[in-house]
Each structure stands twice: as structure tokens, then as C-alpha cells.
C-alpha positions in Angstrom: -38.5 -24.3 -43.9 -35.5 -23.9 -46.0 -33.0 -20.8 -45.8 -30.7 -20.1 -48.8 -28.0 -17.0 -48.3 -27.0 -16.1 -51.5 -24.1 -13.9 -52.0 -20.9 -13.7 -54.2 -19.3 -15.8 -51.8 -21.6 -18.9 -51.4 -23.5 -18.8 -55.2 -20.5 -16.5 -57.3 -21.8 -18.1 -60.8 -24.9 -15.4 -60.3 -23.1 -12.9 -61.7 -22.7 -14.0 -64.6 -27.3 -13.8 -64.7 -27.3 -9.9 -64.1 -29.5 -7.0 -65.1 -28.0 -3.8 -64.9 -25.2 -5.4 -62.8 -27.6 -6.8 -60.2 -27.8 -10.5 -60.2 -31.2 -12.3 -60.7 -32.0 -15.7 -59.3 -32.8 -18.0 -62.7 -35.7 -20.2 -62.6 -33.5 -23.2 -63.0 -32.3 -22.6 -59.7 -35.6 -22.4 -57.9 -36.6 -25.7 -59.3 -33.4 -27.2 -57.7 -34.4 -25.3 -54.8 -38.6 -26.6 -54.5 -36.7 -30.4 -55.5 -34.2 -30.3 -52.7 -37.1 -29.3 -50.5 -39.6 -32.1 -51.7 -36.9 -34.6 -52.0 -36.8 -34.1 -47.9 -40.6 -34.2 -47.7 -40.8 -38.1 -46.1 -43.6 -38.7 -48.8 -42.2 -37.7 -51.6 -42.7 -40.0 -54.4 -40.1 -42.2 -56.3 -40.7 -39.9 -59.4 -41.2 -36.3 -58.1 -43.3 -34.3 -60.5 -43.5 -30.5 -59.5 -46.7 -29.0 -60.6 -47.8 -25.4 -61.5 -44.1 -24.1 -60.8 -44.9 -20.0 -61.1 -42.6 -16.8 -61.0 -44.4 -14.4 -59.0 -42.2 -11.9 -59.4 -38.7 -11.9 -60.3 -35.6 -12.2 -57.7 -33.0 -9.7 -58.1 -30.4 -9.8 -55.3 -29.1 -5.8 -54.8 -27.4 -7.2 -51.5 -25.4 -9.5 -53.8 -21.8 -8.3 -53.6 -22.7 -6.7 -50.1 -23.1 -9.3 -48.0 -25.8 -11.3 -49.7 -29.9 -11.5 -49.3 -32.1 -14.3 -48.1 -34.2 -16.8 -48.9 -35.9 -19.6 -47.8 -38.6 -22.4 -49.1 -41.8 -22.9 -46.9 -43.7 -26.1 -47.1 -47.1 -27.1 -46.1 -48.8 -30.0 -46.3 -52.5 -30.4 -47.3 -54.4 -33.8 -47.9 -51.1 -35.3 -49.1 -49.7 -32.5 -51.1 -46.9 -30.7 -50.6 -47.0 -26.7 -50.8 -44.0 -25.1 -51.9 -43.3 -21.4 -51.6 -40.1 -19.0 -52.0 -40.0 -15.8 -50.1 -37.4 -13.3 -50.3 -36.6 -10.1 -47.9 -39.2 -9.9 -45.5 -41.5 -12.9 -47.1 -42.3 -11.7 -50.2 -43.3 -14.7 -52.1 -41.6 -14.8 -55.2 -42.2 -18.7 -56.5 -44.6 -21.4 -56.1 -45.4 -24.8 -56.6 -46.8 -28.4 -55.3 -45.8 -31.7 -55.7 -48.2 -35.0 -54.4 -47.5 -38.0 -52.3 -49.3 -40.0 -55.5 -49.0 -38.1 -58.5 -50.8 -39.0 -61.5 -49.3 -41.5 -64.0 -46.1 -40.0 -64.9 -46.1 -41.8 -68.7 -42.9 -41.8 -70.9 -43.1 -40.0 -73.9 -41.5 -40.2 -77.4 -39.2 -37.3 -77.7 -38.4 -37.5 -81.5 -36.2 -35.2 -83.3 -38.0 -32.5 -85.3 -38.5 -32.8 -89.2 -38.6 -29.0 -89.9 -35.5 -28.1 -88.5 -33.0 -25.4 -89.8 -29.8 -24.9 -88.9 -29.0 -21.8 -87.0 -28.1 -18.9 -88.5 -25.6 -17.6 -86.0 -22.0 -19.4 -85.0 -23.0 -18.7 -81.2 -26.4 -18.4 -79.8 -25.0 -15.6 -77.3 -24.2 -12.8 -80.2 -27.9 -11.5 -81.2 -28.9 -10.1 -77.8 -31.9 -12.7 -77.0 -30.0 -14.2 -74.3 -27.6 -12.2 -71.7 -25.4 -14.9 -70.0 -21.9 -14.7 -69.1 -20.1 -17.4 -69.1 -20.9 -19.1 -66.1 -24.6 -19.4 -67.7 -23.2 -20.3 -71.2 -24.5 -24.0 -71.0 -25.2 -24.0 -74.9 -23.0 -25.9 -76.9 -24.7 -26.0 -80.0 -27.7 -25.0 -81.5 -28.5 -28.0 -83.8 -31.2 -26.8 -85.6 -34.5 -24.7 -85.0 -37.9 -24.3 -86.6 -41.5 -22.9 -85.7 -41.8 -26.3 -84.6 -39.2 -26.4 -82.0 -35.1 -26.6 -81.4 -32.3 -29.1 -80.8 -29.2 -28.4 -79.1 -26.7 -29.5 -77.3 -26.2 -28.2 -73.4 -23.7 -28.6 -70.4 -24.0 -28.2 -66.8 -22.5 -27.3 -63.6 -19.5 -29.4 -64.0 -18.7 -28.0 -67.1 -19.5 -24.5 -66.6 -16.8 -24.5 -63.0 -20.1 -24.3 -60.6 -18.8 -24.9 -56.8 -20.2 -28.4 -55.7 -23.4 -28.9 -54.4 -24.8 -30.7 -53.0 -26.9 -30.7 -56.4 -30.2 -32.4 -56.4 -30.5 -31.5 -60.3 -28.4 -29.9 -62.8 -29.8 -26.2 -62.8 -26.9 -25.2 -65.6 -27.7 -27.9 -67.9 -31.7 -27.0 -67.0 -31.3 -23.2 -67.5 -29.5 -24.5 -71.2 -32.5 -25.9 -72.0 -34.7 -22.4 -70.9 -32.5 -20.7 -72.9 -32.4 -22.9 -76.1 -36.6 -22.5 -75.4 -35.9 -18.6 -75.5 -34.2 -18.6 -78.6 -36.9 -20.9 -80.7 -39.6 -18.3 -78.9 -37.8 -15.2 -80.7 -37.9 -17.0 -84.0 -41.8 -18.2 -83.2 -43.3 -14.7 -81.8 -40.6 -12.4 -83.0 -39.7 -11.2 -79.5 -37.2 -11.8 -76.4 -38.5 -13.9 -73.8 -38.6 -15.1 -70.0 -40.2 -18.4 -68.6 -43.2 -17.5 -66.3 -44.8 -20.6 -65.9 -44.0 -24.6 -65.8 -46.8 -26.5 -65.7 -45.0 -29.8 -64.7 -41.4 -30.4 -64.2 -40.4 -33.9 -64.0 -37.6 -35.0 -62.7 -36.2 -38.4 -63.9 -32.3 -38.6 -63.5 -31.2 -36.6 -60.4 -27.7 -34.7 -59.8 -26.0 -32.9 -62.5 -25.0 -34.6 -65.9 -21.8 -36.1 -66.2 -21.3 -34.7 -69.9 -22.6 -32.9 -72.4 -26.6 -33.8 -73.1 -29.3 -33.7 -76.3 -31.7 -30.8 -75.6 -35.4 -31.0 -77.3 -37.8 -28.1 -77.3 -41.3 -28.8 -78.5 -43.9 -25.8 -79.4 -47.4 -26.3 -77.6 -48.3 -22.9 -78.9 -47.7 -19.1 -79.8 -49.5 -16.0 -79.4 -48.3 -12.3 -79.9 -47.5 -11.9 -76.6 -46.2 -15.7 -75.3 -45.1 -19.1 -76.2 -45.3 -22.4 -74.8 -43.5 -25.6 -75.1 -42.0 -28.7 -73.9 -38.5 -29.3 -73.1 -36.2 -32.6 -72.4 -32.7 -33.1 -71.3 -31.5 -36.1 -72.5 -28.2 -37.9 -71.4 -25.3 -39.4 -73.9 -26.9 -42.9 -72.9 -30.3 -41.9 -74.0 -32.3 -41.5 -70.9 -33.8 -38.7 -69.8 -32.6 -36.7 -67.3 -35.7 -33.7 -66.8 -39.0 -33.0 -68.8 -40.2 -29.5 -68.6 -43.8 -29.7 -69.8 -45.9 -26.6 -70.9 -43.5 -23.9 -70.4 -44.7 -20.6 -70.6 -42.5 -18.3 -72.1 -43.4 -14.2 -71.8 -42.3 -11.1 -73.5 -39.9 -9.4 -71.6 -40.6 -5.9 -70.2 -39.1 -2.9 -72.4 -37.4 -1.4 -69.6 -34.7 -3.8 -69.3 -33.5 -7.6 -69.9 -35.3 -9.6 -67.6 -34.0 -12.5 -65.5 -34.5 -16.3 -66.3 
């Protein structure tokens, strides 16, 4: 079991991912979060793959500039698989996942840049509304160019952004870019504002955070009225990958507010 306190003093860069001036925990950071926990599992696998990584429901933190609110990961294990659960308050789950001792073939795969790309429209991806980050959360550089198809853009991450040192086991800045360069092709593809419910495998390739800025690929699977769902890779100045989010499910946000990534 893994507790997280999380409060202005120990994770201040959540302020800057508020609703209404409470701070909500991104999904980026519960992916670092179920890795730290399954890189301590003594079977995890060379290549962890997190599997079926799913918001519950969303983890707004009203103790946040009042001496902070819990958390913690649970873990069980079952026939070689490692359960992964995060509770808030009084063990409300909130997030799941599972990663395996021997996951199946992890296979690279070509991440080519998009034909149909357009260049964006707006000089900064935060003026329209669609995304709500301050700028702790402002890991867009550039939006390249975007297309029913997909995006390309250019993100940075925690070392860039002034995020207190980690001990990081990813780069959740540089990861929540990449959600939010997601969001922004899913307002062009549906027409509406967005938030990632789903991931149906995250694999993680390169761990710690990015030591400069990296090449961000989004990649439609598909699009209904009311979701989206695509790939998305970080890729390092070198040209290795660094993370593959694969099938995630983007949502319409509820009416009533801006929801939380």
C-alpha cells in the first residue's frame, strides 16, 4: 500500500489543474502513481505495460490549501497479475488498473507523421477555452499541425515547467501534454471539450522525465458524438520513445463545469 498526501506544500503545481479553484488530480499523475507502485512489485516486468487504466471518478482535493487530503495505491496480486487501485478519503476508489508478471508481446510500432495535417489556427493552444491549465500544466510548446486524423506537437515536462523533484518514475507534465494535445484534436473531431476516461494500455518505454523538449503524436482510433479515441506517443529528441498511450478514451465533459484531466 502506497500513501500520497497531497497538499500545496508537497504537490504545489496542482493549482495550476483547478475547477472552480479546487485542484483536481490529472490522470497523468495517477499513471506515475500505479508505475511507481508496479515498478516496486518484485515481478514487474522489464517493459511494464499498464492495462485497462480507468477514472472512476474524478479526484478533486477541497483539503488542498488546508492541510492537504490522502491517497494511497492498493495492490493485489492474483495468478501473476498485479491489481492496482487509488482510493481517496475514506477508500473511495477513484482509479484502476493491472499490469502482468508476462505481458503479451509488447511490439514496436511505426509512429509516422500524419499526411492530413493542418496547421493550427490559434498562436497558443491555451486561448480557446478547450484546455484550462495554468502554467505549471502548460507543457504545449507547439501545436504542429492537426487533422481529423490526428495532431503533432511539441511538449515539455517537469523540468521545464519548475515541478519540485521527484523522485519521478515518468514524466507526468510531458504525459499530461500529450492528453491535452489529444483534447484539442477531440474538439476538432467531435466538436466538443473533452476529458480522458479510459487507457486501454499505457506503455512505458523510457522512464524518468525527459531531458528536453519531445515530438508528440496523437492518432484517431475513432469518433462518436459523444467520445473519441486514440493513440498517443512521446517521443524523445533522439527518436525513441519515451511512453505509448494506446486507445485513449476521451469523453465529453459535464456541462456544469470544466472537468479535470
Amino acid at each position: 500500500m502506497r500513501h500520497i498526501a497531497l497538499g500545496a506544500a508537497t504537490h504545489p503545481f496542482l493549482r495550476d489543474h483547478a475547477i472552480a479553484g479546487t485542484p483536481v488530480v490529472p490522470m497523468a499523475m495517477v499513471l506515475e502513481w500505479f508505475t511507481a507502485a508496479a515498478l516496486a512489485w518484485p515481478q514487474c516486468p522489464n517493459t511494464l505495460v499498464l492495462r485497462g487504466v480507468t477514472a472512476l471518478r474524478k479526484i478533486a482535493l477541497p483539503g488542498f490549501h488546508t492541510g492537504g487530503d490522502q491517497c494511497e495505491v492498493r495492490t493485489e496480486v492474483v495468478d501473476e497479475t498485479l491489481s492496482l487501485m487509488l482510493v481517496c478519503g475514506k477508500g473511495v476508489p477513484h482509479h484502476r488498473a493491472s499490469a502482468a508478471r508476462f505481458p503479451l508481446p509488447v511490439q514496436r510500432r511505426p509512429w509516422s507523421v500524419l499526411r492530413d495535417l493542418r496547421p493550427a489556427v490559434r498562436s497558443s493552444p491555451y486561448d480557446d477555452g478547450v484546455l484550462f491549465h495554468g502554467p505549471s500544466f502548460r507543457a504545449i510548446r507547439r501545436v504542429s499541425g492537426i487533422s481529423p486524423s490526428g495532431a503533432l506537437g511539441v511538449v515539455v515536462g517537469v523540468h521545464a515547467l519548475g515541478w519540485p523533484d521527484g523522485p519521478w518514475r515518468l514524466d507526468p507534465a510531458a504525459v499530461d501534454g500529450g492528453l491535452q494535445l489529444a483534447t484539442l484534436w477531440a474538439a476538432q473531431a467531435i466538436g466538443a471539450a473533452t476529458q480522458p476516461q479510459a487507457i486501454r494500455e499505457c506503455r512505458v518505454r523510457s522512464r524518468g522525465p525527459i531531458t528536453g523538449p519531445a515530438r508528440c503524436l496523437v492518432r484517431k482510433r475513432r469518433t462518436s458524438t459523444l467520445d473519441a479515441e486514440c493513440d498517443i506517443a512521446l517521443v524523445d529528441a533522439d527518436g525513441g520513445l519515451v511512453i505509448e498511450l494506446l486507445g485513449v478514451q476521451l469523453v465529453t465533459r459535464p456541462r456544469e463545469g470544466r472537468a479535470g484531466r
